[in-house]
Every structure is written in C-alpha cells, then in structure tokens.
Backbone atoms as SQL, in Angstrom:
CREATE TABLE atoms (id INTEGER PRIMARY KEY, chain TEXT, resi INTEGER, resn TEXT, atom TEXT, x REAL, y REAL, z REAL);
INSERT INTO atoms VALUES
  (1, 'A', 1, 'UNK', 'N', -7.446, 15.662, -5.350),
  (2, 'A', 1, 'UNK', 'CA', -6.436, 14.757, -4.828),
  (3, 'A', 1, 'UNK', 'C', -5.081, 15.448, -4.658),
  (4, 'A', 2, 'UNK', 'N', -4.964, 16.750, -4.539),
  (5, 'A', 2, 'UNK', 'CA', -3.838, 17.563, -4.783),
  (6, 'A', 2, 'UNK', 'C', -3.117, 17.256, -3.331),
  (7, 'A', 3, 'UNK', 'N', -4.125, 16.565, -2.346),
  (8, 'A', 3, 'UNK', 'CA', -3.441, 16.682, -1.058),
  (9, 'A', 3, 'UNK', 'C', -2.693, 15.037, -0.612),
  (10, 'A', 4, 'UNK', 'N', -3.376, 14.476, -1.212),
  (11, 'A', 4, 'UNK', 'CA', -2.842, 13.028, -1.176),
  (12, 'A', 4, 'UNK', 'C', -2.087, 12.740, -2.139),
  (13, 'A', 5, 'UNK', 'N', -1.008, 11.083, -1.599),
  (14, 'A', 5, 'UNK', 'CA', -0.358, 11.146, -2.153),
  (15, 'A', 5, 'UNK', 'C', -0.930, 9.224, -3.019),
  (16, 'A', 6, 'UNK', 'N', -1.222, 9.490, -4.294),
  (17, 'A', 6, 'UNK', 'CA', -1.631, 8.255, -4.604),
  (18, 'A', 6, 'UNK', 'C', -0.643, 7.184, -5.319),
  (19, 'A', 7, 'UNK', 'N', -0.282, 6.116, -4.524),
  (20, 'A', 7, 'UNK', 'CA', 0.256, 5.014, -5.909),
  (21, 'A', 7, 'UNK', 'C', 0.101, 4.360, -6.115),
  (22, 'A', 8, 'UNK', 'N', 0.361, 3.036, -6.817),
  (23, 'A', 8, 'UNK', 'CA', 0.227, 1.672, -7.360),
  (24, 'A', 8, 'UNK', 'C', -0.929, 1.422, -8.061),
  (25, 'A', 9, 'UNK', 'N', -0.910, 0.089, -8.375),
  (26, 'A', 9, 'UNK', 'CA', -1.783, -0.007, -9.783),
  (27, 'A', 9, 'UNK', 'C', -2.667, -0.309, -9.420),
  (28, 'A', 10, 'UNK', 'N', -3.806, 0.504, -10.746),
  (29, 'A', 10, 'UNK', 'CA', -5.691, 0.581, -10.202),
  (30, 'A', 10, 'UNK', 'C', -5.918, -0.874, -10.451),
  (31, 'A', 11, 'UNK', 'N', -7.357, -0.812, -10.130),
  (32, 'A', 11, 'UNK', 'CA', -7.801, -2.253, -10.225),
  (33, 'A', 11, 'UNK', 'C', -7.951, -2.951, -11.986),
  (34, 'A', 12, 'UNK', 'N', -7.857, -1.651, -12.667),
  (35, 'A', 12, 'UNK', 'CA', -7.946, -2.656, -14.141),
  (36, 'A', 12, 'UNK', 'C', -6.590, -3.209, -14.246),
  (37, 'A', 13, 'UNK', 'N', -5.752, -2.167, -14.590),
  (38, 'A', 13, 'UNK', 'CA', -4.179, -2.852, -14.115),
  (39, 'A', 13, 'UNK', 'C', -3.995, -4.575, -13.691),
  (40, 'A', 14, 'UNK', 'N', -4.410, -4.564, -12.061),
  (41, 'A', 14, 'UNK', 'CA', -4.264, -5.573, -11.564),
  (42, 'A', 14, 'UNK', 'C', -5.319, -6.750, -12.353),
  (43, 'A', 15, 'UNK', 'N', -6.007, -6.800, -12.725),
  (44, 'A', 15, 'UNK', 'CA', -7.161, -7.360, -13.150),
  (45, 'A', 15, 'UNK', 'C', -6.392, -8.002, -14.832),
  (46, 'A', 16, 'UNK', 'N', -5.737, -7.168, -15.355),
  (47, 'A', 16, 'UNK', 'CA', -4.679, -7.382, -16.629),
  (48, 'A', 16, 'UNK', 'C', -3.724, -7.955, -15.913),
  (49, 'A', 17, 'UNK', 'N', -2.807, -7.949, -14.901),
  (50, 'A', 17, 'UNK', 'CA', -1.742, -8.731, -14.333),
  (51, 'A', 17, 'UNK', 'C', -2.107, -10.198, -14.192),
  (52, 'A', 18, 'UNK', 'N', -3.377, -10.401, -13.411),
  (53, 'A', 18, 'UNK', 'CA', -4.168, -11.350, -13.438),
  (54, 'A', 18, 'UNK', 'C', -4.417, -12.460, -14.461),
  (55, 'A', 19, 'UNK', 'N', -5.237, -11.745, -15.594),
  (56, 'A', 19, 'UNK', 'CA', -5.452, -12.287, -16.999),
  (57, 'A', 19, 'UNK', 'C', -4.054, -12.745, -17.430),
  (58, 'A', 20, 'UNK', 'N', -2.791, -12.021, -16.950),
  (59, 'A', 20, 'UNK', 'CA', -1.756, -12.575, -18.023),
  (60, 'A', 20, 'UNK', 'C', -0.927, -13.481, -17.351),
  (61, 'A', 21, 'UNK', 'N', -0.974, -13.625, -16.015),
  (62, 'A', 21, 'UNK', 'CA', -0.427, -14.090, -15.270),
  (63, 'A', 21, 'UNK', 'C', 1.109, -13.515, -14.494),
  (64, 'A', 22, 'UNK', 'N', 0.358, -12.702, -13.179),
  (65, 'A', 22, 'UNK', 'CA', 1.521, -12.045, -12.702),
  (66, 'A', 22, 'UNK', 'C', 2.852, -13.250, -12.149),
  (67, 'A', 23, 'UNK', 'N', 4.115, -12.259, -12.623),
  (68, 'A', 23, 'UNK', 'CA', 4.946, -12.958, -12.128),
  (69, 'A', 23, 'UNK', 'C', 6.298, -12.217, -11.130),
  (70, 'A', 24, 'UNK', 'N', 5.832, -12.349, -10.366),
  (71, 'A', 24, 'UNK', 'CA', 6.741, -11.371, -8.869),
  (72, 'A', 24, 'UNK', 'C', 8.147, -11.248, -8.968),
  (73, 'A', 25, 'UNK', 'N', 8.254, -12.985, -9.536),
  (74, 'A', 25, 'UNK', 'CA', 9.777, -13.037, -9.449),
  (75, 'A', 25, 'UNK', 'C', 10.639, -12.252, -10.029),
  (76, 'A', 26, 'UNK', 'N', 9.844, -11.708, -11.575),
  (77, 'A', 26, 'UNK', 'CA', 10.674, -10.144, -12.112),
  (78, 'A', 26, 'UNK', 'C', 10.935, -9.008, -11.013),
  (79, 'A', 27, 'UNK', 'N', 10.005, -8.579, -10.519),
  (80, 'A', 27, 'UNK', 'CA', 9.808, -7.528, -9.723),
  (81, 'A', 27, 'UNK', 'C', 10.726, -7.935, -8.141),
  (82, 'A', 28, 'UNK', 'N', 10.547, -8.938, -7.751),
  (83, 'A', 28, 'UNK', 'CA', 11.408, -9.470, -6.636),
  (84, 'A', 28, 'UNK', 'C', 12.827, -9.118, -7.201),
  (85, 'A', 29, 'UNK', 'N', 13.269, -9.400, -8.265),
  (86, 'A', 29, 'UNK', 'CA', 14.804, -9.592, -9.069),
  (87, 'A', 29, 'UNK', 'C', 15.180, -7.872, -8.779),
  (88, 'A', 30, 'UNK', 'N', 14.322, -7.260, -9.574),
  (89, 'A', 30, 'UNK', 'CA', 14.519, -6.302, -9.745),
  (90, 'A', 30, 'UNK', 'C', 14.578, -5.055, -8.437),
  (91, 'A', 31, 'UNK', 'N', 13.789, -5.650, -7.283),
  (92, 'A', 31, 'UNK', 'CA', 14.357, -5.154, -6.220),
  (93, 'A', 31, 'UNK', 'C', 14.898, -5.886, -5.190),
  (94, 'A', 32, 'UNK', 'N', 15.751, -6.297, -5.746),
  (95, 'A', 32, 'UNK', 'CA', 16.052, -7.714, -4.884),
  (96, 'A', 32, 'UNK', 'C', 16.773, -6.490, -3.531),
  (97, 'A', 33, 'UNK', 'N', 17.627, -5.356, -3.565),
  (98, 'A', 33, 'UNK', 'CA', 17.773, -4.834, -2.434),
  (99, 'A', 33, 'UNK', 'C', 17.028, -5.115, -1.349),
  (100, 'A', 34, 'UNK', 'N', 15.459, -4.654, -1.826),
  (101, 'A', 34, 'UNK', 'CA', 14.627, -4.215, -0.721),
  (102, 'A', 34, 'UNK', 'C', 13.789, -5.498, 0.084),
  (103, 'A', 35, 'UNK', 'N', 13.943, -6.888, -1.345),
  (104, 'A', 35, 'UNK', 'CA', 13.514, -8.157, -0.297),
  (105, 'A', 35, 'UNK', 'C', 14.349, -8.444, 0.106),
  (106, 'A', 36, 'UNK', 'N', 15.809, -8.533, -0.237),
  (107, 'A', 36, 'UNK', 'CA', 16.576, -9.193, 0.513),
  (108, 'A', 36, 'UNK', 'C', 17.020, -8.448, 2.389),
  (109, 'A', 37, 'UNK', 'N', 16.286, -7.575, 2.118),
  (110, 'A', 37, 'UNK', 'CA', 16.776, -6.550, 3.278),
  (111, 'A', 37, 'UNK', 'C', 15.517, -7.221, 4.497),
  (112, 'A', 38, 'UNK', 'N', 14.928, -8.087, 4.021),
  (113, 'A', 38, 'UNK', 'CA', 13.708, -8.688, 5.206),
  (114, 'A', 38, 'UNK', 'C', 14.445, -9.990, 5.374),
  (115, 'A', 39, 'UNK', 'N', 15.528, -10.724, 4.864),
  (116, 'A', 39, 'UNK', 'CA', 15.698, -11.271, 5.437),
  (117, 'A', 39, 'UNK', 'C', 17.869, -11.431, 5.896),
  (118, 'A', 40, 'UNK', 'N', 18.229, -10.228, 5.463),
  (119, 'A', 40, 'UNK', 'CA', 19.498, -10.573, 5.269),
  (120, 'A', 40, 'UNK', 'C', 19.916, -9.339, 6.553),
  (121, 'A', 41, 'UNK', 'N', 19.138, -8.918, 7.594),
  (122, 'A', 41, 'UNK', 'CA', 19.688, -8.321, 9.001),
  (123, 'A', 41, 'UNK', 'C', 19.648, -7.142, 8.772),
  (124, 'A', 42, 'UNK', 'N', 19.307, -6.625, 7.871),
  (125, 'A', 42, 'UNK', 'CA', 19.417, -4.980, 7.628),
  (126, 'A', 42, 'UNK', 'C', 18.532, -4.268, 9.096),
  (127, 'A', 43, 'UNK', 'N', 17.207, -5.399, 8.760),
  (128, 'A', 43, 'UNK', 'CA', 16.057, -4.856, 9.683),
  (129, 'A', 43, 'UNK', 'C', 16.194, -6.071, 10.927),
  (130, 'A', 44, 'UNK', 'N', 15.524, -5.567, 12.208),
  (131, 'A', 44, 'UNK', 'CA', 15.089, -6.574, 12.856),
  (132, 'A', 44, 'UNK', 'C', 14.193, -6.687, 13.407),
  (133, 'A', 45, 'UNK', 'N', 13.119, -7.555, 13.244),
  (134, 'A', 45, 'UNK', 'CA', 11.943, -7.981, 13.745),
  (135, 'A', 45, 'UNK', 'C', 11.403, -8.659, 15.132),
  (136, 'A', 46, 'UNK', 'N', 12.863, -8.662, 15.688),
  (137, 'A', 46, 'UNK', 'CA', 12.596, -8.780, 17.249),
  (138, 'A', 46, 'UNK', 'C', 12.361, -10.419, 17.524),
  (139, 'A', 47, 'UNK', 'N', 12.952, -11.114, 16.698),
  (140, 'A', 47, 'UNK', 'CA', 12.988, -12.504, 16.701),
  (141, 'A', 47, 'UNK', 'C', 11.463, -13.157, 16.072),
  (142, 'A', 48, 'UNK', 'N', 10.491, -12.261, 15.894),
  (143, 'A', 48, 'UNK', 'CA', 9.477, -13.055, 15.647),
  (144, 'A', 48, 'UNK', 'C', 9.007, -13.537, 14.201),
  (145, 'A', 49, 'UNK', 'N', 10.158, -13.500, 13.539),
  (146, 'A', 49, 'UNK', 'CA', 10.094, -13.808, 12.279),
  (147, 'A', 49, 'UNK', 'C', 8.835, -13.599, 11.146),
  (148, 'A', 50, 'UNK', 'N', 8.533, -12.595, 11.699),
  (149, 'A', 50, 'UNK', 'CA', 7.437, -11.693, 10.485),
  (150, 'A', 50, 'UNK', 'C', 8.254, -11.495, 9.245),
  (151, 'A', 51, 'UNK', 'N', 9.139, -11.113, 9.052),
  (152, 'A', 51, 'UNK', 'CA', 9.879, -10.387, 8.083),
  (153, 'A', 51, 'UNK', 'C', 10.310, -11.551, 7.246),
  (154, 'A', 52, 'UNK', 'N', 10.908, -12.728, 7.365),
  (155, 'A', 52, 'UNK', 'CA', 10.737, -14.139, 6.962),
  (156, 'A', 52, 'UNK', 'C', 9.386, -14.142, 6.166),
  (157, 'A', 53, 'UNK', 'N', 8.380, -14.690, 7.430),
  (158, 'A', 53, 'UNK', 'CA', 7.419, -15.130, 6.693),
  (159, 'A', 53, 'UNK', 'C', 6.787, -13.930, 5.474),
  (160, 'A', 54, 'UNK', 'N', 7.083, -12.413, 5.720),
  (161, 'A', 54, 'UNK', 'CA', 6.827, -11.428, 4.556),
  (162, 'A', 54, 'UNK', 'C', 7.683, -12.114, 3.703),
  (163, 'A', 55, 'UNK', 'N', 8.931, -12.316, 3.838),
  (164, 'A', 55, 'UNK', 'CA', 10.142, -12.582, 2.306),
  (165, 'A', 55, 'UNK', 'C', 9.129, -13.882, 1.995),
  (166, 'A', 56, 'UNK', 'N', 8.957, -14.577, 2.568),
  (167, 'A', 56, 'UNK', 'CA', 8.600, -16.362, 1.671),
  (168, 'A', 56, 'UNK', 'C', 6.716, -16.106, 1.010),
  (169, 'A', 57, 'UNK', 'N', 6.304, -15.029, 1.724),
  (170, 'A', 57, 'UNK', 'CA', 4.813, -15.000, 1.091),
  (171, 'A', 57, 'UNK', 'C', 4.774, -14.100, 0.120),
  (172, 'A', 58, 'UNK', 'N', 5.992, -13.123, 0.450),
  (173, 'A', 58, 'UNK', 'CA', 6.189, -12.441, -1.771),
  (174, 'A', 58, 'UNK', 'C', 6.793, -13.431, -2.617),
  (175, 'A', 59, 'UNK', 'N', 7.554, -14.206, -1.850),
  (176, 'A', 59, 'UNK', 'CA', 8.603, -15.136, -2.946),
  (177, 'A', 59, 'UNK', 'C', 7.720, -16.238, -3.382),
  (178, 'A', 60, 'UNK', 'N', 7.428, -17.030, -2.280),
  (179, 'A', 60, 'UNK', 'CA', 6.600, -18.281, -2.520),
  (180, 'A', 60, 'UNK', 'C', 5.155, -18.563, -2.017),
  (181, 'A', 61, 'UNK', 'N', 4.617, -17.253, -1.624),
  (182, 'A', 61, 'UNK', 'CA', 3.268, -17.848, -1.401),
  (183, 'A', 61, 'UNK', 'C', 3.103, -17.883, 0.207),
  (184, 'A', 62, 'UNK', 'N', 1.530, -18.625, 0.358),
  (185, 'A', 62, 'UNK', 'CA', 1.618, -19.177, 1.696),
  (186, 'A', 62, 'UNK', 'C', 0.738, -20.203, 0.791),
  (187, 'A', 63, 'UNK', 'N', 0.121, -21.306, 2.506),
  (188, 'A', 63, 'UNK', 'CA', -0.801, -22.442, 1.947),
  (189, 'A', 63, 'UNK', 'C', -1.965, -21.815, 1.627),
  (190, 'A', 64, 'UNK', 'N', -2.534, -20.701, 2.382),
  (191, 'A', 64, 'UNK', 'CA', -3.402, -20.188, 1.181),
  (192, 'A', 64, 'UNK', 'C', -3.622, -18.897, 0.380),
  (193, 'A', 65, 'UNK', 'N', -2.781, -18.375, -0.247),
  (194, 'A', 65, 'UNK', 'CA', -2.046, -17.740, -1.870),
  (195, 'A', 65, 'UNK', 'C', -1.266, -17.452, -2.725),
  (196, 'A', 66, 'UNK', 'N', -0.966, -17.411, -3.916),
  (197, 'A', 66, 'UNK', 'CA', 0.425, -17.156, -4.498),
  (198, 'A', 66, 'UNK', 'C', 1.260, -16.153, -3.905),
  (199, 'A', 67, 'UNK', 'N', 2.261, -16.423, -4.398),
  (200, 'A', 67, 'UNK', 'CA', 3.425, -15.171, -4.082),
  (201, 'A', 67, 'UNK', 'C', 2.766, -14.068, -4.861),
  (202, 'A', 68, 'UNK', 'N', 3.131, -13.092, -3.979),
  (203, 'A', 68, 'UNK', 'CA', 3.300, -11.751, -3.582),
  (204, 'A', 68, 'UNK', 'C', 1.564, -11.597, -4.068),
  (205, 'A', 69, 'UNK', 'N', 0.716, -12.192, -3.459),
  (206, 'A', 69, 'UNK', 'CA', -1.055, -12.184, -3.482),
  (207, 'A', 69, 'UNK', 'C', -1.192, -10.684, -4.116),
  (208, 'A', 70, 'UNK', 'N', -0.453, -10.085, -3.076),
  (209, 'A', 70, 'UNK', 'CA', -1.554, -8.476, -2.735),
  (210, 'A', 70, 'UNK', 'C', -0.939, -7.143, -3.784),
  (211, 'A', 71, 'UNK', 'N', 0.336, -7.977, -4.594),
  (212, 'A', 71, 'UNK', 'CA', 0.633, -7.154, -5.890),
  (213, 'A', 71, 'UNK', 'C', 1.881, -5.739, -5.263),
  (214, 'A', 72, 'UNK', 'N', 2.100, -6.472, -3.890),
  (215, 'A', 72, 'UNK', 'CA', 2.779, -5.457, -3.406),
  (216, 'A', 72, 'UNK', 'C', 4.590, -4.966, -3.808),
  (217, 'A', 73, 'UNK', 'N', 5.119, -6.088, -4.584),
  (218, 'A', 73, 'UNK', 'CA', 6.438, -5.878, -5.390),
  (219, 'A', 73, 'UNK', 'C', 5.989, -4.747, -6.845),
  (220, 'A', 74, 'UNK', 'N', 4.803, -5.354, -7.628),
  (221, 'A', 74, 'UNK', 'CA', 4.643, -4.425, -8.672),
  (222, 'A', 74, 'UNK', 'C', 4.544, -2.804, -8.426),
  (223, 'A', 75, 'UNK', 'N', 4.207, -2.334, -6.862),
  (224, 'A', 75, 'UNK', 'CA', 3.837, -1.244, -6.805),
  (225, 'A', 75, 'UNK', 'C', 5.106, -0.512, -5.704),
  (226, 'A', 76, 'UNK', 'N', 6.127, -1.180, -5.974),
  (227, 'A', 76, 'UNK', 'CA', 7.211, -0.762, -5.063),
  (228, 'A', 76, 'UNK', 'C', 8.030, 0.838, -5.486),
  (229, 'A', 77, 'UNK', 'N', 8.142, 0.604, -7.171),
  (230, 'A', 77, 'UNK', 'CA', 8.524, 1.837, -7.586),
  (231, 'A', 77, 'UNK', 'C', 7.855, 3.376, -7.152),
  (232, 'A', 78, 'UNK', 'N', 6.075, 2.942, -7.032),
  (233, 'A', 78, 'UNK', 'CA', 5.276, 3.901, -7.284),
  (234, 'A', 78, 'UNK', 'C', 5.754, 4.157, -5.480),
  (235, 'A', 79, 'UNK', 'N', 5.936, 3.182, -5.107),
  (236, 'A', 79, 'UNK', 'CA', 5.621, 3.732, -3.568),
  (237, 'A', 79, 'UNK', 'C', 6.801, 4.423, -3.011),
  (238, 'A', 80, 'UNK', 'N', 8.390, 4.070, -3.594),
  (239, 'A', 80, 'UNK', 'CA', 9.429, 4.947, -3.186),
  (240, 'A', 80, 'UNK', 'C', 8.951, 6.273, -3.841),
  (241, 'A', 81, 'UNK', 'N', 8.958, 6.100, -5.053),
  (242, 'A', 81, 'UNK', 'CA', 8.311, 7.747, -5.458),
  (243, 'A', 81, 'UNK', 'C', 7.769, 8.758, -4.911),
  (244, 'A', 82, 'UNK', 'N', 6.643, 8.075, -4.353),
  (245, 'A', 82, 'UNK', 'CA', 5.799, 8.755, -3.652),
  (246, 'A', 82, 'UNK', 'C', 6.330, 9.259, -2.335),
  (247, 'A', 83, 'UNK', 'N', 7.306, 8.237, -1.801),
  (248, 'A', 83, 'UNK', 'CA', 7.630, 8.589, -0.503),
  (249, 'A', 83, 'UNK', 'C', 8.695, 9.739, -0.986),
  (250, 'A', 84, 'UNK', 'N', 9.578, 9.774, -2.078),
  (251, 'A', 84, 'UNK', 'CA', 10.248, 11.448, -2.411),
  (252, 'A', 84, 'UNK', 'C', 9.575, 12.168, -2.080),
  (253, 'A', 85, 'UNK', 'N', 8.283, 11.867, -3.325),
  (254, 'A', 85, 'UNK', 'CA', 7.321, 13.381, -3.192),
  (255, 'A', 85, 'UNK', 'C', 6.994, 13.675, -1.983),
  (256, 'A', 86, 'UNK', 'N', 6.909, 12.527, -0.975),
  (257, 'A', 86, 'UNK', 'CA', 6.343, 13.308, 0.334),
  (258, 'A', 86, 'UNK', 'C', 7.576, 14.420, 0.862),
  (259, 'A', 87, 'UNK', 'N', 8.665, 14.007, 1.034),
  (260, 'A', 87, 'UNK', 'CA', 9.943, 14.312, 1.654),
  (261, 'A', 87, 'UNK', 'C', 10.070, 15.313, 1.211),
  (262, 'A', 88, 'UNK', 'N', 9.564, 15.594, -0.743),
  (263, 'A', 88, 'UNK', 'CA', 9.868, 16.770, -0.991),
  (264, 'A', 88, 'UNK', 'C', 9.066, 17.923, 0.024),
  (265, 'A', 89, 'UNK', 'N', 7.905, 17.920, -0.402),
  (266, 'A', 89, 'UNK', 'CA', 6.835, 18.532, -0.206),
  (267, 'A', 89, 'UNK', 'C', 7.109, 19.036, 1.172),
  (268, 'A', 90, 'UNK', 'N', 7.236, 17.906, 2.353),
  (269, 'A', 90, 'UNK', 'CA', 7.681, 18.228, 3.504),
  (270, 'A', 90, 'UNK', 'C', 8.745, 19.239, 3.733),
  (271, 'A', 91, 'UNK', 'N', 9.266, 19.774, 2.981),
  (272, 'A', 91, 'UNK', 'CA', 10.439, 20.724, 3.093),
  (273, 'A', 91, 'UNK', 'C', 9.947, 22.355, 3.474),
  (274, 'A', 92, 'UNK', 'N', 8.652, 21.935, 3.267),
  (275, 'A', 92, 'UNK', 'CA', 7.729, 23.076, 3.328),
  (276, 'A', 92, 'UNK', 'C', 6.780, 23.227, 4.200),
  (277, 'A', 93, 'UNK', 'N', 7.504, 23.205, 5.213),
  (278, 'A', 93, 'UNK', 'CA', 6.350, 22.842, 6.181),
  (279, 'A', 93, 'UNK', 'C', 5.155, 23.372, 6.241),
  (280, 'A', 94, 'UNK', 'N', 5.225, 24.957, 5.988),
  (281, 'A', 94, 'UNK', 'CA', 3.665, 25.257, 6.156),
  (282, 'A', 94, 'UNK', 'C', 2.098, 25.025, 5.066),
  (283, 'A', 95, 'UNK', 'N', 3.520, 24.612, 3.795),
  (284, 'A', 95, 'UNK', 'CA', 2.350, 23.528, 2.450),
  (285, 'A', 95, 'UNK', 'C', 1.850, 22.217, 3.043),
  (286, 'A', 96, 'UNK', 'N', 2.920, 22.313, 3.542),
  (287, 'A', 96, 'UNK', 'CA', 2.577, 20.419, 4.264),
  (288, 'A', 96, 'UNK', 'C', 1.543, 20.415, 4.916),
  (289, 'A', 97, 'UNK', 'N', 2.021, 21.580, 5.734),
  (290, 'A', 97, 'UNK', 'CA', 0.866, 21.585, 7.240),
  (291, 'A', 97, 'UNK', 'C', -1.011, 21.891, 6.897),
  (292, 'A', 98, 'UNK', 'N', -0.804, 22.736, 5.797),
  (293, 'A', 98, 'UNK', 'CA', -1.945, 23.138, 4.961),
  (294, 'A', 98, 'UNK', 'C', -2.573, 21.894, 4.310),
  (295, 'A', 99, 'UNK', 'N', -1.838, 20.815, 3.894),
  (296, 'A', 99, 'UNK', 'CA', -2.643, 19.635, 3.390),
  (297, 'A', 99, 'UNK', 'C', -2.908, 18.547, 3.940),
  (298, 'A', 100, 'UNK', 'N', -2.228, 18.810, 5.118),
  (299, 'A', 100, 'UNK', 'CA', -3.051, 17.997, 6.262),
  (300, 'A', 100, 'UNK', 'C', -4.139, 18.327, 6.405),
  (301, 'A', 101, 'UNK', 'N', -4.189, 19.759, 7.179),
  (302, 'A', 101, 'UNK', 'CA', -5.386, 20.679, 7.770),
  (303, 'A', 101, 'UNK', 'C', -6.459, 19.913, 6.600),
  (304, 'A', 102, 'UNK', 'N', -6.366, 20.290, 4.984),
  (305, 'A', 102, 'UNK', 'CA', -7.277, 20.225, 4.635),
  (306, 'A', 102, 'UNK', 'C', -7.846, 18.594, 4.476),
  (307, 'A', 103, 'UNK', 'N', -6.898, 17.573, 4.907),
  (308, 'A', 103, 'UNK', 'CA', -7.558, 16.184, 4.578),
  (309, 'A', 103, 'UNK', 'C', -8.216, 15.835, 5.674),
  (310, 'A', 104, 'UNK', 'N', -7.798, 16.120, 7.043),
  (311, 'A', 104, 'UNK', 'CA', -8.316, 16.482, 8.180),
  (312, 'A', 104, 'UNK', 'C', -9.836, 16.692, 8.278),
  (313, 'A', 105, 'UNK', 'N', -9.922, 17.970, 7.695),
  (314, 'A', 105, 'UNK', 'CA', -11.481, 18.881, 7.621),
  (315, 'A', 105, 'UNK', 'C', -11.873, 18.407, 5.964),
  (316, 'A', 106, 'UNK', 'N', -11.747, 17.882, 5.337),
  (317, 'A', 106, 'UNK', 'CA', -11.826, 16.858, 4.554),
  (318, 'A', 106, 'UNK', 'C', -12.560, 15.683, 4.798),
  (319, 'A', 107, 'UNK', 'N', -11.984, 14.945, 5.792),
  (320, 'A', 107, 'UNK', 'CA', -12.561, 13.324, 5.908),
  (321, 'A', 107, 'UNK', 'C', -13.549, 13.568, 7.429),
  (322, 'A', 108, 'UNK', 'N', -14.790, 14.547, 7.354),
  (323, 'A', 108, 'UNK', 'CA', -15.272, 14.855, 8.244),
  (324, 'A', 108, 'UNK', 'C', -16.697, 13.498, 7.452),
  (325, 'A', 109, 'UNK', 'N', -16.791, 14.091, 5.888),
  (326, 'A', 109, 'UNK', 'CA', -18.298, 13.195, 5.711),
  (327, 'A', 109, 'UNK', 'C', -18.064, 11.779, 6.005),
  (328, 'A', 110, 'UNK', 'N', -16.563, 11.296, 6.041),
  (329, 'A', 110, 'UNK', 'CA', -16.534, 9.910, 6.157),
  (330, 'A', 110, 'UNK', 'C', -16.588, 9.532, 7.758),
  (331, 'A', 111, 'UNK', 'N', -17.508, 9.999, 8.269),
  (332, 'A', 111, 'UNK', 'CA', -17.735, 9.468, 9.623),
  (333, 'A', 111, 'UNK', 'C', -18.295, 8.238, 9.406),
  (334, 'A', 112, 'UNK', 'N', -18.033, 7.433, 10.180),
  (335, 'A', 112, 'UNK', 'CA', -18.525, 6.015, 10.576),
  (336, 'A', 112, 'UNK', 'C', -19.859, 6.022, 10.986),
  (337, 'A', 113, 'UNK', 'N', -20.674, 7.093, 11.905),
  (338, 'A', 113, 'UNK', 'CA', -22.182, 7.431, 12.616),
  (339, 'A', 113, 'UNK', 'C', -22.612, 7.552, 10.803),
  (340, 'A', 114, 'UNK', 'N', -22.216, 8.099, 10.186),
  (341, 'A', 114, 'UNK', 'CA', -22.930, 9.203, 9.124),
  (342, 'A', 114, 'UNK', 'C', -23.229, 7.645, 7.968),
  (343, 'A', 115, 'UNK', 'N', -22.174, 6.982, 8.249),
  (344, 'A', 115, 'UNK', 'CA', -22.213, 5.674, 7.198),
  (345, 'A', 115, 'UNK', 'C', -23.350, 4.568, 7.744),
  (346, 'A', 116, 'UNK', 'N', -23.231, 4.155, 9.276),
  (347, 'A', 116, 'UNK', 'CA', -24.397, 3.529, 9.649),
  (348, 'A', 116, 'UNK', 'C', -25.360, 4.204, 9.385),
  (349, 'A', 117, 'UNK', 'N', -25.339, 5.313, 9.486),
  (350, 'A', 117, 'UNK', 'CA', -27.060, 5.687, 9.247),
  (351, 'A', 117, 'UNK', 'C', -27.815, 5.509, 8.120),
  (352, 'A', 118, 'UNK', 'N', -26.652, 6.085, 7.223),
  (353, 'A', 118, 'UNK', 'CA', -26.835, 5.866, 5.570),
  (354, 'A', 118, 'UNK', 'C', -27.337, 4.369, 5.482),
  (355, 'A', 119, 'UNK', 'N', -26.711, 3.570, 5.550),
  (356, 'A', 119, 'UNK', 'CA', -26.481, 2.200, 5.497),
  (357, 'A', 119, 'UNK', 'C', -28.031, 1.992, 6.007),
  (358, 'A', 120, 'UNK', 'N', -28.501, 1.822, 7.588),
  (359, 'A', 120, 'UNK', 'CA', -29.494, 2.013, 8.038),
  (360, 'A', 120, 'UNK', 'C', -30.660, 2.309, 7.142),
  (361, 'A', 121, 'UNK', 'N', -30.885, 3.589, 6.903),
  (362, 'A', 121, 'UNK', 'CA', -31.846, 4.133, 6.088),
  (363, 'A', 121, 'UNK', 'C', -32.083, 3.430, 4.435),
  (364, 'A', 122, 'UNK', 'N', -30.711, 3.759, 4.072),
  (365, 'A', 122, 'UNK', 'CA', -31.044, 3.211, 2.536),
  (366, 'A', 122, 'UNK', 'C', -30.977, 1.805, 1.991),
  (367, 'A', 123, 'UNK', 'N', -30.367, 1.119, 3.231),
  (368, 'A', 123, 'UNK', 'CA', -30.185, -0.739, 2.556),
  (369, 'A', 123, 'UNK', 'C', -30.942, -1.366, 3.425),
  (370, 'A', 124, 'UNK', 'N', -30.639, -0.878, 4.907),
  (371, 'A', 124, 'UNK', 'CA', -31.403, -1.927, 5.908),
  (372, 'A', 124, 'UNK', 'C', -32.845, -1.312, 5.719),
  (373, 'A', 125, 'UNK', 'N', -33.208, 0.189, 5.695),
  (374, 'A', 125, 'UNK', 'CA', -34.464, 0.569, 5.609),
  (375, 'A', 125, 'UNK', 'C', -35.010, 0.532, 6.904),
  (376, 'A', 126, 'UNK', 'N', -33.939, 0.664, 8.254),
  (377, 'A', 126, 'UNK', 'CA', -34.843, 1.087, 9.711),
  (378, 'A', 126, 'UNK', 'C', -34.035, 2.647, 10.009);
C-alpha cells in the first residue's frame, strides 16, 4: 500500500460508532469551517443547491437516513491529512510519477472481463 493513499475509519471502527451511537454534531462543531463553507458562499454550486442539500444530510439527515449516514465528518481529519501527504509527496514528481506507473500496472488483475469470468466459472458455473 506504499503507493496509495489510505484514510478513514475501517469497518470495525464504524460498526463501534454504530453500537454507541454516532453523533456528527461533535464532528460538524468541530469542523464547523468546512460545513459551513457548503453553505455560507465560499463555494458555488451553480444554483442547484447540492451543497445545501450536502449541509442538511450531514446535519439533519434526509427522509431516508440519519445525519451524516456515510460517516463522512468522522473521517474529515484523516482525509485533509492525507491530502498533505499527497501534496507532499507530489513535490517529487518523479516519486509521484513512479507510484502512479506502479498502481496503473498494478490494477491490471482487476479487470472487469477477468471478474465476469471468475464470477461465471466459479458462482454461476457456465
């Protein structure tokens, strides 16, 4: 994984947030910069009020799931982080360029043909 950049919390994590009952509104508080910036003009969404309905479905939900469902405030820290490390790393271009190359020639077995077939052969059995 030396080439990727991984963050936010695994599934036991979330699965414990769950059990205890996550509550966003800490994590909303605590970056209140970065929600308030979806709805206070920083950004603009071109009138179509995506960025709204993002602020009210971390804050409050929609009709069908709690606020912030997808756990995406808890993993905000990990994800500026990560975006340093990229920036760092990028300073270097030809490291950079090297861990592309290799995720590149990397994600060759995850072909989609190679998965139907699999799939095919070992579950469907034609």
């Amino acid at each position: 994984m030396q080439n990727n950049y991984i963050f936010g919390a695994e599934a036991d994590e979330i699965d414990r947030l769950k059990k205890e009952g996550y509550k966003p509104e800490a994590y909303a508080e605590k970056h209140s910069y970065a929600v308030e910036s979806l709805v206070d003009g920083t950004f603009s969404d071109g009138g179509t009020g995506w960025f709204k309905e993002l602020y009210e479905s971390l804050l409050n939900g929609a009709s069908w799931h709690k606020p912030d469902n997808y756990f995406v405030l808890c993993d905000l820290d990990e994800y500026v982080n990560a975006l340093l490390k990229i920036n760092c790393d990028f300073s270097d271009k030809n490291a950079f360029a090297a861990k592309q190359l290799a995720n590149v020639a990397g994600s060759a077995y995850l072909s989609s043909d190679r998965t139907v077939t699999e799939y095919a052969t070992l579950i469907w059995g034609i």
